[in-house]
C-alpha positions in Angstrom: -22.5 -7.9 -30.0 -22.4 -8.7 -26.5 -24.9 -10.4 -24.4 -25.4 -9.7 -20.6 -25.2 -13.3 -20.3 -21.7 -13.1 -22.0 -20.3 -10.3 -20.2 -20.8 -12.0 -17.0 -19.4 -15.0 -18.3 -16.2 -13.0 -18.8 -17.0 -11.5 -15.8 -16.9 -14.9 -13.7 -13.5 -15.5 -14.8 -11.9 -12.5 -13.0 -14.6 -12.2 -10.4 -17.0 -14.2 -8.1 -20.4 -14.6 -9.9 -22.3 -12.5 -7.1 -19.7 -9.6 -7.7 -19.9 -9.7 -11.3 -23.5 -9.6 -11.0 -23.5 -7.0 -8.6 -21.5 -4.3 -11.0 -23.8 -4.9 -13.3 -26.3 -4.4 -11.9 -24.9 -1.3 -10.4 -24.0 -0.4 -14.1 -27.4 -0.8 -15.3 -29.2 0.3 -12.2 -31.1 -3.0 -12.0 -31.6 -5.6 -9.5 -30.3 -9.3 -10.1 -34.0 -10.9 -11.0 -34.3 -8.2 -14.0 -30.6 -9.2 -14.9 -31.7 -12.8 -14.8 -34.6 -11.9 -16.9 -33.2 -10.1 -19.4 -29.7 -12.4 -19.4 -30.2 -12.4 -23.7 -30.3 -8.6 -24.1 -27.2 -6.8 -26.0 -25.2 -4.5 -23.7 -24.2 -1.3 -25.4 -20.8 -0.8 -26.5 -20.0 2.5 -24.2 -21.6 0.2 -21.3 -19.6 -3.1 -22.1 -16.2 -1.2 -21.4 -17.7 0.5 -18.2 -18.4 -2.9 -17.0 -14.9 -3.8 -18.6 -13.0 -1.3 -16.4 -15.3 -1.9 -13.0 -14.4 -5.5 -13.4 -10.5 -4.7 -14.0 -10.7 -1.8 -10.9 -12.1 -4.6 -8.9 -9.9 -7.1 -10.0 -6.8 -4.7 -8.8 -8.2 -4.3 -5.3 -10.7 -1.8 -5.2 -13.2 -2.4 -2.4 -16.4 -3.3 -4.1 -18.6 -0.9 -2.0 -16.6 1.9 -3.4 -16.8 0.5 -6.6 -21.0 0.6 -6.4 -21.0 3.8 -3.8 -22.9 2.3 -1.2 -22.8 0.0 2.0 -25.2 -1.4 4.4 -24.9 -0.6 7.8 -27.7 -1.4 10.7 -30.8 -2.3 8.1 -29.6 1.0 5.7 -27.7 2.0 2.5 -24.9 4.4 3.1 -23.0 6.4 0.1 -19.4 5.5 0.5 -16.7 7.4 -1.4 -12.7 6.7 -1.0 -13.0 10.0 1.2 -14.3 7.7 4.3 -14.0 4.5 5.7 -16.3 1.7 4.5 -18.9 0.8 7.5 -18.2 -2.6 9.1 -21.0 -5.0 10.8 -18.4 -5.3 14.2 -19.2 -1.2 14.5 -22.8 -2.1 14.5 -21.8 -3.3 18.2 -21.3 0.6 19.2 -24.4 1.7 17.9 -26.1 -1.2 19.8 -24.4 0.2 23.1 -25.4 4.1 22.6 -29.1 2.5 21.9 -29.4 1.1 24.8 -27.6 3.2 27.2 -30.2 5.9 26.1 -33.3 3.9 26.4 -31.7 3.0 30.0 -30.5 6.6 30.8 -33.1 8.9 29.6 -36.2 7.1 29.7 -39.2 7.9 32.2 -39.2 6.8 35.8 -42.6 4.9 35.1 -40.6 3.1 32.1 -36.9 1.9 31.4 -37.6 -1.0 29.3 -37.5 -1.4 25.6 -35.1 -0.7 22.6 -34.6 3.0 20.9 -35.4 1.0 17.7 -39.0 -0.1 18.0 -41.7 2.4 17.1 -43.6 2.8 20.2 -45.2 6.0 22.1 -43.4 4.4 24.9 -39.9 3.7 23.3 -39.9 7.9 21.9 -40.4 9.0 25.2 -37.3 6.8 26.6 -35.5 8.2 23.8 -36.3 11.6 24.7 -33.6 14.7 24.8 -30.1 13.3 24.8 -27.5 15.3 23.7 -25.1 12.9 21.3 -21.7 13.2 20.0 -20.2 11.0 16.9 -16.3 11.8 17.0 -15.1 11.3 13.6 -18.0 10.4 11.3 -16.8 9.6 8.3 -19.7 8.7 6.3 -22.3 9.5 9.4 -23.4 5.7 9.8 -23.2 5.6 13.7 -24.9 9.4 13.8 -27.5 9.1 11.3 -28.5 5.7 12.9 -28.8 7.0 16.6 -30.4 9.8 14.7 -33.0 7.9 13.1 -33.4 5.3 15.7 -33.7 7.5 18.7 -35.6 10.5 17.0 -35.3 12.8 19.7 -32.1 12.5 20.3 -29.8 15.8 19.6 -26.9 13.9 17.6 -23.8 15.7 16.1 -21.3 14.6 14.4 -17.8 15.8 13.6 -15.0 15.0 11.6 -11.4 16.8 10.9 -12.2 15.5 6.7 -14.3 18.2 4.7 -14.8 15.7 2.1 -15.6 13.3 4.5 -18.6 15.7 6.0 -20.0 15.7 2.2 -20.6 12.2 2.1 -22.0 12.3 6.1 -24.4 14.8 4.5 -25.7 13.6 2.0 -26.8 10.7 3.9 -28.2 12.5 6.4 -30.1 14.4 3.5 -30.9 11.1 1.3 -31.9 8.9 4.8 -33.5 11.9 7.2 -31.5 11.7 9.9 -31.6 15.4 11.8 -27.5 15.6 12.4 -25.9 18.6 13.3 -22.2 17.9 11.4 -18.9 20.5 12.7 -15.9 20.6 10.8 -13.6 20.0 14.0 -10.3 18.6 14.9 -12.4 16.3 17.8 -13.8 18.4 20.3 -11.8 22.0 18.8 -15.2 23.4 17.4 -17.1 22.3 20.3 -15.8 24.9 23.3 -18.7 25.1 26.0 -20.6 22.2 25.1 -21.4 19.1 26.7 -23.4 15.8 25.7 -25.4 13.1 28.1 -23.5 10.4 25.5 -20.1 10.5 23.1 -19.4 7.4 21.0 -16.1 7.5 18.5 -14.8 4.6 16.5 -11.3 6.6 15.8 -8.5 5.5 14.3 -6.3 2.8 15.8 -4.6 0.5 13.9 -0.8 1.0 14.3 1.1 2.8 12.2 3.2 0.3 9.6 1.2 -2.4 10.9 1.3 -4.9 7.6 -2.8 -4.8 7.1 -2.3 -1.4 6.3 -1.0 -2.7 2.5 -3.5 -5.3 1.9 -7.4 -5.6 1.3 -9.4 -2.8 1.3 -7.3 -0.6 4.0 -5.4 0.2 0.8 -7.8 2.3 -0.4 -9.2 3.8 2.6 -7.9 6.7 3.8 -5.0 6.6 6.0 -6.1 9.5 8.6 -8.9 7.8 9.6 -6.9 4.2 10.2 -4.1 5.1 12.2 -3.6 6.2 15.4 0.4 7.1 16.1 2.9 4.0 16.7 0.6 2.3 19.1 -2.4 2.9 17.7 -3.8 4.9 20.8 -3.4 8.6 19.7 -6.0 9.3 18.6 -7.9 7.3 21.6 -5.9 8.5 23.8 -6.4 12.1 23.2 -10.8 11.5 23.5 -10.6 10.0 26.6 -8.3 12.9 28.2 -10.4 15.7 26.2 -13.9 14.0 26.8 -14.6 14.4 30.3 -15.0 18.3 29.9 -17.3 18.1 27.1 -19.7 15.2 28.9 -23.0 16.0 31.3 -23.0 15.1 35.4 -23.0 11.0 34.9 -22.8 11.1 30.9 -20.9 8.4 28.8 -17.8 7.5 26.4 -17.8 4.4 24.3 -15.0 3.3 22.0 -14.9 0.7 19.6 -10.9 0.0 19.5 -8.5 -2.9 18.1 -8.7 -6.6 19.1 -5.4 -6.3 21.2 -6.3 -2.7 23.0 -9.1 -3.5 25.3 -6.6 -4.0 28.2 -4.9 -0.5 27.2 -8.4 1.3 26.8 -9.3 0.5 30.1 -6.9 1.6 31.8 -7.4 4.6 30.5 -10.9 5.4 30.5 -10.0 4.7 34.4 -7.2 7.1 35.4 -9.4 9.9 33.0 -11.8 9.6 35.7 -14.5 6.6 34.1 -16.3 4.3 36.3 -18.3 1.3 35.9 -16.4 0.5 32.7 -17.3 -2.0 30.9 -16.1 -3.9 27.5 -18.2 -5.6 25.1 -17.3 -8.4 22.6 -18.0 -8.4 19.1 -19.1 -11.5 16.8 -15.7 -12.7 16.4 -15.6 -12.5 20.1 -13.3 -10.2 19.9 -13.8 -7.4 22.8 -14.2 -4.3 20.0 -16.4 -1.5 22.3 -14.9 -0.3 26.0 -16.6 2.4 27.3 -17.8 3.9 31.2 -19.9 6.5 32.9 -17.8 9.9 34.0 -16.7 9.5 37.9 -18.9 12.7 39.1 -16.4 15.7 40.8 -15.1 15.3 44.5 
């Protein structure tokens, strides 16, 4: 018979005690106090080798969050699956941006101060009718939180990935953020319409580049790391298709690699962008780029 106490012990020797504890916990759908607590119960046979083979999938390189099927991303848990990427804190940055672009963009003439985030009668009204796009949402993180933080926003997400667009919904369905989700190759199912704000975190690491084979980028999927040999497809191709699909003085932002801001820049300028700007992330890496369309003539 084996204890819990014992199978983390085992545990530890492959693992880092707070990972050990945390697929067990996952396992046993209990938090780390109870496992504490209840350190001298006997774990079940059929449950010891579940543990057994989450602690030898980890051990191989399998990102913990997919391992446990969930990830924290502004203050919420997210489902995960190997179907989309795994929500970073440095994309946090973008959502920051798009939160406070629309509580500077769309709130009453009487009012313009205050965060989309606090609960105020004040703060719903700034955040009051503008139309959002998420360009390739992958598990609907940056959507569902502009959705839920900015309630009267009309957010819509899309993504190229059906399987992808499952796990986006059943966030939106287990968290209650109102997104409208479009199977579309970028803006392909979106002919005719236009949005006050578009935000993307697309692919654009390089293709071959050597973290591609290490860490967790081995298990994500590949279509929604790479962009082309330089990285810039994929960013390259929403910044040419954006302005027709953004309202009179409506916005891009892009979060991008840590060697591309110089790149992205230029390009959001020769599509047309002005008062670009480019925002640092807590590395102090500059991570978002983004600018206001350049109105006609």
């Amino acid at each position: 018979m084996t204890t819990l106490s014992a199978a983390l012990a085992a545990a530890r020797a492959k693992l880092p005690a707070s990972e050990a504890r945390l697929l067990l916990g996952h396992l046993l759908e209990r938090d780390p106090a109870w496992l504490i607590a209840h350190d001298d119960e006997v774990l079940e046979e059929a449950a010891l080798q579940r543990f057994a083979s989450l602690v030898a999938r980890r051990t191989g390189g399998e990102p913990l969050d997919y391992l446990v099927g969930q990830r924290e991303f502004f203050g919420r848990e997210f489902a995960v699956s190997p179907a989309v990427l795994i929500p970073r804190p440095e994309t946090e940055l973008l959502v920051e941006i798009a939160l406070a672009r629309i509580a500077a963009n769309h709130a009453p003439k009487t009012e313009r101060s205050g965060a989309c985030g606090q609960v105020t009668a004040e703060v719903g009204e700034a955040c009051a009718g503008p139309r959002v796009l998420d360009l390739g949402t992958g598990s609907g993180c940056i959507a569902i939180t502009l959705a839920l933080e900015c309630p009267r926003a009309q957010v819509s997400a899309v993504d190229t990935s059906e399987a992808a667009l499952l796990v986006a919904r059943r966030n939106a369905q287990q968290l209650g953020g109102p997104v409208r989700l479009v199977h579309s190759d970028w803006f392909a199912a979106l002919a005719g319409e236009s949005f006050d704000l578009i935000v993307a975190n697309p692919p654009y690491i390089a293709a071959g580049d050597p973290h591609l084979v290490v860490g967790d980028l081995r298990h994500e999927p590949v279509a929604a790391l790479t962009g082309g040999v330089d990285g810039l497809a994929s960013i390259r191709r929403i910044i040419t298709l954006a302005p027709a699909h953004l309202a009179s003085g409506g916005q891009l932002w892009l979060e991008h690699g840590y060697d591309q801001a110089g790149a992205v820049r230029e390009l959001l300028a020769a599509a047309g962008f002005a008062d670009i700007e480019q925002h640092i992330d807590l590395a102090g890496i500059v991570r978002v780029s983004g600018g206001r369309l350049r109105p006609a003539g």
